[in-house]
C-alpha positions as CSV (number, residue, x, y, z in Angstrom):
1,X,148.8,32.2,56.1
2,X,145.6,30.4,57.0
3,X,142.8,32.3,55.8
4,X,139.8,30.8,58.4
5,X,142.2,31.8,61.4
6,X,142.8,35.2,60.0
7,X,139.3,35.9,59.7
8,X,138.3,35.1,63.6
9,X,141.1,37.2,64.6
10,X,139.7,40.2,62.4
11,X,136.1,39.4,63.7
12,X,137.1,38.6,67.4
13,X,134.2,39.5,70.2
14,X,135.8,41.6,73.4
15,X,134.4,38.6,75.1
16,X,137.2,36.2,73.7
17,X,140.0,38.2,73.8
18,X,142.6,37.6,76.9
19,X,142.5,41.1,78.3
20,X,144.8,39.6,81.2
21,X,147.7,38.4,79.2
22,X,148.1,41.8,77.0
23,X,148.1,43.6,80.0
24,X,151.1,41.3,81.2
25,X,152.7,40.9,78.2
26,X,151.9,43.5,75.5
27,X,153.2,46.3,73.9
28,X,151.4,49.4,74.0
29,X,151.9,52.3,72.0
30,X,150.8,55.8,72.3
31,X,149.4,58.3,70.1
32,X,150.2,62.1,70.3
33,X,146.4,63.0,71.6
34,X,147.4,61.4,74.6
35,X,150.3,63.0,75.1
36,X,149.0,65.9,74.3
37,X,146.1,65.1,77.1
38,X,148.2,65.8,79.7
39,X,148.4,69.4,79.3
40,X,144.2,69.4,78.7
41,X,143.4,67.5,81.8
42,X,143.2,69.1,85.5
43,X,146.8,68.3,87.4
44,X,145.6,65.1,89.3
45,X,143.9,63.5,86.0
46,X,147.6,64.3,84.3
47,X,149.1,62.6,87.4
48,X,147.3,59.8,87.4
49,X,148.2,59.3,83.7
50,X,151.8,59.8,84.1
51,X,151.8,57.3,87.1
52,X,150.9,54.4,84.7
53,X,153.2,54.9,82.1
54,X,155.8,55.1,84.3
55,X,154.5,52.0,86.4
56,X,157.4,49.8,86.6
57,X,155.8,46.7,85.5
58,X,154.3,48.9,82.6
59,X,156.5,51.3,82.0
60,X,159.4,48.7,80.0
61,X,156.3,47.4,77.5
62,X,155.3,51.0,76.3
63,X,156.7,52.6,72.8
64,X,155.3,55.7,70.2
65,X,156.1,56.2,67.3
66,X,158.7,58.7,65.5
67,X,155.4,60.8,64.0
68,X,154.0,60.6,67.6
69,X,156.9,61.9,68.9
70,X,157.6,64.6,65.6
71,X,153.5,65.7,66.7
72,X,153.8,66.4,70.2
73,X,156.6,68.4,69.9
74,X,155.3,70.6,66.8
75,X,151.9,70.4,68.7
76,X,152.4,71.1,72.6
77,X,152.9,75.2,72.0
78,X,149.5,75.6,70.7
79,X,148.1,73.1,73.1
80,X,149.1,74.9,76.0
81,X,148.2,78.5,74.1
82,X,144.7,76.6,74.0
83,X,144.4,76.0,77.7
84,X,146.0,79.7,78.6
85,X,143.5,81.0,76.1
86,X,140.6,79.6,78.3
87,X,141.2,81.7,80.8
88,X,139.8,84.9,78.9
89,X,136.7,82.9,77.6
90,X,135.9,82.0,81.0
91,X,136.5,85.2,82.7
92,X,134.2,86.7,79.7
93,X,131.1,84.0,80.5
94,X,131.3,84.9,84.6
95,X,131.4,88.7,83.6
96,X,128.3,88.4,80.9
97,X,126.6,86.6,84.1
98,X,127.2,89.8,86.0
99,X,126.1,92.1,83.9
100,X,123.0,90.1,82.9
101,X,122.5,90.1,87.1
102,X,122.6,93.8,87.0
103,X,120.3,94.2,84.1
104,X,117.6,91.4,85.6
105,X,118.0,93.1,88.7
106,X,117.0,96.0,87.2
107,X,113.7,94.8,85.3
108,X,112.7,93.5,88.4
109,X,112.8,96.5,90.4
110,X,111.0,98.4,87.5
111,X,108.0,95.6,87.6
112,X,108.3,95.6,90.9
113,X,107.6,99.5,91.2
114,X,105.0,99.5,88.6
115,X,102.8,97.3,91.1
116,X,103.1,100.1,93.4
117,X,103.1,97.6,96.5
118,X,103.9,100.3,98.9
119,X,100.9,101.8,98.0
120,X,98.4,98.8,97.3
121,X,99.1,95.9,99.5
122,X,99.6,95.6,103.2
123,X,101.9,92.4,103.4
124,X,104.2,92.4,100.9
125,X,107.3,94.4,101.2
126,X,110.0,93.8,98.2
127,X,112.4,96.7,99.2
128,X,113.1,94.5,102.7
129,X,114.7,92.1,100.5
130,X,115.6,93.8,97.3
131,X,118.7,96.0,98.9
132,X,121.7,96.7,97.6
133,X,123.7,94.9,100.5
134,X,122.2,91.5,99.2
135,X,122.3,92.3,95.7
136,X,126.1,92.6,96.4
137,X,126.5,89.5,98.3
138,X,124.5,87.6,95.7
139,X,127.2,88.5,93.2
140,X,130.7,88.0,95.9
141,X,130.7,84.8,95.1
142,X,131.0,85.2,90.9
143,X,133.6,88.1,91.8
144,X,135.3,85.9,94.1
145,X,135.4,83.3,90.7
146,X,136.9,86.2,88.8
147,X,139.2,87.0,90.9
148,X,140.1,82.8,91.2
149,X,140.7,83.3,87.6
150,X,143.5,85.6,87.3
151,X,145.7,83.8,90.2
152,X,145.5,81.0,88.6
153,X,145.9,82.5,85.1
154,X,149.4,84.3,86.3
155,X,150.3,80.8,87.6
156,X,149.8,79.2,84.8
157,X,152.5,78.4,82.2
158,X,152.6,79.8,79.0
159,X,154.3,79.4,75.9
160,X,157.7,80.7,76.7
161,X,157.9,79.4,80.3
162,X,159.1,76.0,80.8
163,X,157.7,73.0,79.5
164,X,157.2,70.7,82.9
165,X,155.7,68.1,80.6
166,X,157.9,67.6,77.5
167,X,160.6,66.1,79.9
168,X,158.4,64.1,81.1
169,X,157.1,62.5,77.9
170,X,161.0,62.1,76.5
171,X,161.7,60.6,80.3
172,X,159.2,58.1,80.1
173,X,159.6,56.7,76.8
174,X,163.7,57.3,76.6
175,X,164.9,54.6,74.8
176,X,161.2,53.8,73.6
177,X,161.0,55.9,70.5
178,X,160.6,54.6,67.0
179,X,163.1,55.6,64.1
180,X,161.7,57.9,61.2
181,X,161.6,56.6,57.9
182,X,163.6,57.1,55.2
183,X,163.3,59.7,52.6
184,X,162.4,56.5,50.0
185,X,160.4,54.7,52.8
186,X,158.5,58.2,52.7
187,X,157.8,58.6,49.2
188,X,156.6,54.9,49.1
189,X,154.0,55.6,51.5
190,X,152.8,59.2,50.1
191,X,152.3,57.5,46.6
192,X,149.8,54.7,47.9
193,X,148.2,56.9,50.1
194,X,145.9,58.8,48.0
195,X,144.6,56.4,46.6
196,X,144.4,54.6,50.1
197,X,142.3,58.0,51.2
198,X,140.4,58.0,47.7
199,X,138.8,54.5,48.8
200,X,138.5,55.6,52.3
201,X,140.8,52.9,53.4
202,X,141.6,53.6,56.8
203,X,143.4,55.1,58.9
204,X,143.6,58.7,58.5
205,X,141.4,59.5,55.2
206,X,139.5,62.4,57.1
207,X,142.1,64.2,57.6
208,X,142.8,65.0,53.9
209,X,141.9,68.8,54.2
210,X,144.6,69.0,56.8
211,X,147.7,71.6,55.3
212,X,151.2,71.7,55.7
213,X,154.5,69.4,56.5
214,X,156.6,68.6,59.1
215,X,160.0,69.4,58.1
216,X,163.2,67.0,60.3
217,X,166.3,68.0,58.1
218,X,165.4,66.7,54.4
219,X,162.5,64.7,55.6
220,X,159.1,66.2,54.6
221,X,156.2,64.5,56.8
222,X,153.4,65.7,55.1
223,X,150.6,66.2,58.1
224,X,147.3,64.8,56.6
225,X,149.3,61.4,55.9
226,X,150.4,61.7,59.8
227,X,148.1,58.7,61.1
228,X,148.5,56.8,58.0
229,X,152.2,57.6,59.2
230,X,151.9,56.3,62.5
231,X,150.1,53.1,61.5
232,X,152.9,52.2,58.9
233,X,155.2,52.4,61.9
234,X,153.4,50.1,64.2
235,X,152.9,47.2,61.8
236,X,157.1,47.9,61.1
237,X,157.3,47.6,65.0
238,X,155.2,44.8,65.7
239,X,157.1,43.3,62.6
240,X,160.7,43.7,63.9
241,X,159.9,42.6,67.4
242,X,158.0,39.6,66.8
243,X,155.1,41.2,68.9
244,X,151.9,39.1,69.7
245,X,149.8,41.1,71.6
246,X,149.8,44.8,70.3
247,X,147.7,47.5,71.8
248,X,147.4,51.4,70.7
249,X,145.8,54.0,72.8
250,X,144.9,56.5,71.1
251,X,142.7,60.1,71.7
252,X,141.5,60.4,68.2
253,X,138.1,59.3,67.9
254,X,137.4,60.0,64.5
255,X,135.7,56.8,61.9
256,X,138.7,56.5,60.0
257,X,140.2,54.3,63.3
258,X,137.3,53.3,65.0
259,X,134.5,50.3,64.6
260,X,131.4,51.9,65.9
261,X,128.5,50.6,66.4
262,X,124.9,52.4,68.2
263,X,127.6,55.3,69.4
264,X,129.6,53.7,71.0
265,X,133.2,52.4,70.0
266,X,133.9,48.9,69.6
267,X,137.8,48.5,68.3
268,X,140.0,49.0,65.5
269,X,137.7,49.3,62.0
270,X,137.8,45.5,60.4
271,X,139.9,47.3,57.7
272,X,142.5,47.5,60.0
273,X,142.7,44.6,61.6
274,X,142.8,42.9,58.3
275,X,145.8,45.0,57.1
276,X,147.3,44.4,60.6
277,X,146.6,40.7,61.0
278,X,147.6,39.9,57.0
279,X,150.7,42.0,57.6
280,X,151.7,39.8,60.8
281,X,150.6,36.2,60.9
282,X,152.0,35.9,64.7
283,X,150.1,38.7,65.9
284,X,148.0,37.4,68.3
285,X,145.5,40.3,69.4
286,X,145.2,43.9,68.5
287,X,142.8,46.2,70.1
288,X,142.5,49.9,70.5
289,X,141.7,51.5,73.2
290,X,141.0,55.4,74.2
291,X,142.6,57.0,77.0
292,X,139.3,56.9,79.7
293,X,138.8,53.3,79.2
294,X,143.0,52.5,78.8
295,X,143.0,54.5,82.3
296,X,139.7,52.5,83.8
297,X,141.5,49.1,82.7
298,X,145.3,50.1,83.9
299,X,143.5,50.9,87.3
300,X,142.4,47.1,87.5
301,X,145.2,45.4,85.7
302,X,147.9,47.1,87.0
303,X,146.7,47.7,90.4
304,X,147.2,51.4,90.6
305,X,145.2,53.7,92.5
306,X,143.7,55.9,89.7
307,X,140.3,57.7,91.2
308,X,137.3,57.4,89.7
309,X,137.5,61.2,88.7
310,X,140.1,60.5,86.6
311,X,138.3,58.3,84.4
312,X,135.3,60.7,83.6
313,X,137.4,63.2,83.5
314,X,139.4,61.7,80.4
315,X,136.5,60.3,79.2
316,X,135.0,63.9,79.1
317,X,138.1,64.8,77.0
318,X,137.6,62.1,74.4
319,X,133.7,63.1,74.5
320,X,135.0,66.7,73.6
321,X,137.7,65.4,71.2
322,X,134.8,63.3,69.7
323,X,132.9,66.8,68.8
324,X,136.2,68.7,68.0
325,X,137.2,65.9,65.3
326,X,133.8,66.0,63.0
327,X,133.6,68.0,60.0
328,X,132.8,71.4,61.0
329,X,130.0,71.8,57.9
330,X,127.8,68.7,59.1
331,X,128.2,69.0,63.0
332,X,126.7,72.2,64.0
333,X,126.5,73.6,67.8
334,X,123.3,74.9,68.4
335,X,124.3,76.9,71.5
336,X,127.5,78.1,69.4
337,X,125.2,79.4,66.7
338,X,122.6,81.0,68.8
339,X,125.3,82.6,71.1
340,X,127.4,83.8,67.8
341,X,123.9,85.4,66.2
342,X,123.1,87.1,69.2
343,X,125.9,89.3,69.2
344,X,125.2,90.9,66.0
345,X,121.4,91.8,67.8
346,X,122.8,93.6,70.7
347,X,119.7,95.7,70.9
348,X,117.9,92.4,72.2
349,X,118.1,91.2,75.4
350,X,118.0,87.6,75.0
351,X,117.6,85.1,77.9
352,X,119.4,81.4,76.4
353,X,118.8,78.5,78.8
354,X,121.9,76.7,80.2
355,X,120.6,73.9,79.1
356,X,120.7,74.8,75.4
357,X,124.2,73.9,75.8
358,X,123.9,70.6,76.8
359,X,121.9,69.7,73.4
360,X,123.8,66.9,70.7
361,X,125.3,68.4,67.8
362,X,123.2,68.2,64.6
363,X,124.6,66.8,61.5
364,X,123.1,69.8,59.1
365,X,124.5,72.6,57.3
366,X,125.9,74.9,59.0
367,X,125.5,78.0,56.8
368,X,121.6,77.1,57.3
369,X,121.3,76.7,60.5
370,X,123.2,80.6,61.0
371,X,121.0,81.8,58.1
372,X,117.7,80.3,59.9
373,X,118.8,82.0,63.5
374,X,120.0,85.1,61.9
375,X,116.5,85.4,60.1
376,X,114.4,84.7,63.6
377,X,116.9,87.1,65.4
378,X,116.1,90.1,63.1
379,X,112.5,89.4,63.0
380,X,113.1,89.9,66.8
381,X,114.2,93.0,66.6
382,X,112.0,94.5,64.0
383,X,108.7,93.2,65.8
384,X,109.4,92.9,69.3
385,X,107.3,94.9,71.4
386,X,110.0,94.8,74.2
387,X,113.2,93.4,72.5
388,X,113.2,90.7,74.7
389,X,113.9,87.3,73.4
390,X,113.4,83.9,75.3
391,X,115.1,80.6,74.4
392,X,114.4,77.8,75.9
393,X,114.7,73.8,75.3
394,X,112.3,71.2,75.2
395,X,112.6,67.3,74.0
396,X,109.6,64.6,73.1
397,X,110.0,61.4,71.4
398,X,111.4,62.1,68.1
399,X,112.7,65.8,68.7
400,X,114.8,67.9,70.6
401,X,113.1,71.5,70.3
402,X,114.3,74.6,70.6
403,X,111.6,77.6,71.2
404,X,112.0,80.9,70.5
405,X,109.5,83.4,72.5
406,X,108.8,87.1,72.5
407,X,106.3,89.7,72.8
408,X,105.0,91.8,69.4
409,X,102.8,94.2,68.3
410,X,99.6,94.3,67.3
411,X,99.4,93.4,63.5
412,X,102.8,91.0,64.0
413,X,100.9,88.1,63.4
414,X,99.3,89.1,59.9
415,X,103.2,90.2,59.0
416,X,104.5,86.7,59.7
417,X,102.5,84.5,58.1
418,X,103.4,86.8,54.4
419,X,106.4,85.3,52.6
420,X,108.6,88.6,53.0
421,X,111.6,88.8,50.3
422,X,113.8,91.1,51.5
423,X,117.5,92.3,50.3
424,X,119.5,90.0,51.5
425,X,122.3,91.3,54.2
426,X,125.5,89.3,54.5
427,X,126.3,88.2,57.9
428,X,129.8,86.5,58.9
429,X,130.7,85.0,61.7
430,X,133.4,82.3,62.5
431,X,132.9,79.2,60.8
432,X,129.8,80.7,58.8
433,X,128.7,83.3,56.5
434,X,124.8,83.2,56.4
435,X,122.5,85.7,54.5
436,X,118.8,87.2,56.5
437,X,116.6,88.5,55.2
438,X,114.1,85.8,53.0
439,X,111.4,85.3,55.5
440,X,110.1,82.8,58.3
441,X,108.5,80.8,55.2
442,X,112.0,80.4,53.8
443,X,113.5,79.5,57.0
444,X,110.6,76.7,56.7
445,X,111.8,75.2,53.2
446,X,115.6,75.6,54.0
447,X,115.5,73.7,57.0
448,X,113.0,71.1,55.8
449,X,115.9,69.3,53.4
450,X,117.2,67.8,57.1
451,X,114.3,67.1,58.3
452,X,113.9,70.2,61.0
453,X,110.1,71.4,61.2
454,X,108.9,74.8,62.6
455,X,106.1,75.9,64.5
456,X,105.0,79.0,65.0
457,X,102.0,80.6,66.7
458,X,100.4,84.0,68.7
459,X,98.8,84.5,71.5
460,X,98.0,87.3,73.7
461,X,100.2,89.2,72.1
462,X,103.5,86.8,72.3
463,X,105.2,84.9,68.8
464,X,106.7,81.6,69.6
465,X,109.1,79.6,67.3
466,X,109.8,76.5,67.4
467,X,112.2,74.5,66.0
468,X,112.2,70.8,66.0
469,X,115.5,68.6,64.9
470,X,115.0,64.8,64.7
471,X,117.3,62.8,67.2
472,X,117.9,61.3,64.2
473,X,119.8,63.6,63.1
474,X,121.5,64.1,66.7
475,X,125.0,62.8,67.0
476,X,125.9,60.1,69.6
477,X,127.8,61.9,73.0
C-alpha cells in the first residue's frame, strides 16, 4: 500500500474528485433512512425518488445492505404510524387557532365596547364590520382545512392496510441485496465494537443508548451496532466486487458519519475514509452523499426530470432528521418547551409568536431551560394583573432573544427583584421533569452556566423578561 497516495485520497477536495465517472460507473448503496423517506416525503417527492432508482442506466449499479434491508422492514410500521399520527397533531394546531380566534374575537369586542363609540364618536362604526357573518367567513377557510384533514386522513394508509412501498423497495433492488453475516462474522464485529464506540471511532458511536436486537432465526443484530453493521458490509462489498468508485447515500446526519465543517457537511469523517481506503487499495473515490443533494446531482447526471420541489423538499427532511438525531439533553426546542409549560398554566392566555418556532435549537440543558419557563410561567399567573402573557422573538448581533411581557400589579415590581425560595413543585412533562418555584434570581444563575442572560424591567405597569441565548450556542439548520 503506498502510504502518500492513501493520504490524498483520505484528504481529497470535492473539487478533484470525478463526479462524472461515479455517476457512470459507480456503485451506490442505500441506507434505510432513505428508504424509509419515501413514506415521509409528499407523493411526488417519493416519486421522483423512486424514478431514479429505478432509472435504467442507474438502477443495475444500486445495492443495500442486509442491515438496510433487516431496518426497513422492522422500521416502516412505525414510520408510517408516525405520518398517520400527524394527522391528529395537525388537526389539534388548526382547532387551537380557532378557538384562540373566538377568544381574540371576544377581547376585542369587549375593548371595543368599553370605548363606547356608539356613544362618543361620530365616524367610526366597529359593529359594521365586526358581525358574525364575517367572523364566520374569516374562519371557513381553517374549517375548510379541518375538514381537508380527515379525507385525507381516511385515505391514508395505515398500519394494517397494504404496504404500496415495501414492494417497491424489494422490486427495485431484487437481486441487489447483501447477505447477512454469519453468527461468528457477528460476534467478531460486537467484540471490537465497544471499544470502537469507547474511542468514538466512527461510524455509529452515538447510537450507543439505542436498546434492543433484531432477531433473523439464530442471528442476534444488536441495533446500536446497526451502522457499524452496515459499514462492515460495504467495505465486504466493495471488497468482493473489486469496486473503484463507491458512493453511500444516506439520511442520517448524525457526527459519527459526517465531516462537518461551519454547518455544513462536507463527506465521510477522515476516520472513515482511512478505514475504507486502508481496507481497499483499488478503491478509487468514496463520497457520501444525503438524499437532497444525491436527488439535485441524479437530476443532472442522469438527466431525469426531478423538480426543484423535490430537492427542498428532501432537503427539508434531512434538516428535520438533522434535529431529530441530536441528543435530546443538549438540543432543546424553545417553541417545544414554551408550548409544553403552557399547558400546565391554562388559566393564562398566552399569545406565542409563529415565529418562535422558527428559532435554532440551543445546545443547553434541557431540565433548565423547562425549570426556567416553568418558573416565569408561574410568576405569570401569581402576578398578572390580567393573565395575559406575550411572547415574542427578537435577534441582534450576538443573541437570539425571547421576551416575555405582561401586565402586573402594583407592588409586582418590589416582589421581583427579592430572591423568593419557595417549595419546590415537581413538574413533568415529556422529555423533562423540571422543578418551580426558586425565584427569577435563580432562573438568572441557572441559566448563566450556558451563557443565556436575562433582563427584566417595569414600566407603566407591564414586567418584561427577556431572555438572551448566544448564537453561539445555536445549532447550524
Amino acid at each position: 500500500m503506498n502510504t502518500f497516495n492513501n493520504l490524498l485520497k483520505i484528504h481529497q477536495d470535492s473539487e478533484e474528485i470525478d463526479f462524472d465517472v461515479i455517476w457512470k460507473e459507480g456503485t451506490f448503496v442505500f441506507d434505510s433512512n432513505v428508504l424509509l423517506d419515501l413514506y415521509r416525503l409528499p407523493e411526488s417527492a417519493s416519486a421522483d425518488l423512486i424514478k431514479v432508482l429505478n432509472s435504467k442506466n442507474f438502477n443495475p449499479r444500486v445495492w443495500i445492505g442486509f442491515q438496510v434491508i433487516l431496518e426497513f422492514l422492522n422500521n416502516r410500521h412505525s414510520t408510517i404510524g408516525d405520518q398517520k399520527g400527524r394527522f391528529n397533531e395537525v388537526k389539534k394546531l388548526v382547532g387551537d387557532a380557532l378557538v384562540k380566534f373566538d377568544e381574540a374575537i371576544a377581547d376585542l369586542k369587549t375593548s371595543l365596547k368599553k370605548l363606547k363609540l356608539n356613544e362618543r364618536h361620530s365616524v367610526i362604526e366597529p359593529d359594521k364590520f365586526i358581525t358574525d357573518e364575517n367572523i364566520t367567513k374569516s374562519k371557513t377557510f381553517l374549517q375548510e382545512f379541518i375538514n381537508e384533514l380527515n379525507d385525507l386522513e381516511i385515505k391514508h394508509p395505515d398500519v394494517h392496510q397494504k404496504d404500496k412501498f415495501k414492494d417497491v423497495v424489494l422490486n427495485i433492488f431484487e437481486g441487489k441485496i447483501g447477505e447477512a453475516f454469519t453468527k461468528d462474522e457477528l460476534n467478531d464485529i460486537y467484540k471490537t465494537a465497544e471499544d470502537r464506540y469507547q474511542k468514538k471511532i466512527p461510524p455509529g458511536y452515538l447510537d450507543f443508548k439505542k436498546d434492543g436486537s433484531y432477531f433473523v432465526g439464530e442471528l442476534e443484530f444488536i441495533r446500536k451496532y446497526g451502522d457499524l453493521l452496515l459499514w462492515k458490509e460495504i467495505i465486504k462489498k466493495a471488497e468482493s466486487d473489486g469496486i473503484e468508485h463507491l458512493v453511500l447515500v444516506t439520511g442520517d446526519v448524525k457526527e459519527d458519519w459526517w465531516l462537518k465543517k461551519r454547518g455544513k457537511n462536507l463527506n465521510a469523517r477522515l476516520e472513515l475514509l482511512n478505514e475504507i481506503y486502508s481496507s481497499l487499495p483499488n478503491l478509487k473515490s468514496f463520497y457520501l452523499y444525503d438524499t437532497s443533494s444525491f436527488l439535485k446531482n441524479a437530476k443532472s447526471q442522469l438527466n431525469l426530470d426531478i423538480s426543484e420541489e423535490t430537492i427542498e423538499q428532501a432537503n427539508e427532511l434531512v434538516s428535520e432528521n438533522s434535529i431529530l438525531k441530536r441528543d435530546s439533553k443538549h438540543s432543546v426546542n424553545l417553541y417545544k418547551v414554551i408550548d409544553s409549560t403552557k399547558d400546565f398554566f391554562d388559566t393564562l392566555k398566552t399569545s406565542i409568536h409563529p415565529a418562535i418556532k422558527t428559532i435554532p435549537h440551543m445546545n443547553s440543558d434541557e431540565n433548565i431551560i423547562c425549570a426556567a419557563f416553568a418558573e416565569i410561567f408561574q410568576n405569570v399567573e401569581e402576578h398578572s394583573s390580567d393573565r395575559k402573557l406575550t411572547i415574542m422573538p427578537s435577534e441582534d448581533l450576538l443573541y437570539i432573544n425571547i421576551n416575555f411581557t405582561n401586565n402586573v400589579d402594583k407592588g409586582a415590581e418590589e416582589y421581583f427583584t427579592k430572591n423568593r425560595l419557595d417549595e419546590k413543585v415537581e413538574i413533568a412533562m415529556e422529555g423533562c421533569t423540571h422543578y418551580r418555584g426558586f425565584g427569577l434570581p435563580k432562573v438568572r444563575s441557572s441559566l448563566l452556566k450556558y451563557g443565556i442572560r436575562t433582563n427584566y424591567q417595569f414600566e407603566n405597569n407591564e414586567f418584561s423578561l427577556q431572555l438572551r441565548f448566544p448564537k453561539a450556542i445555536c445549532y447550524q439548520q
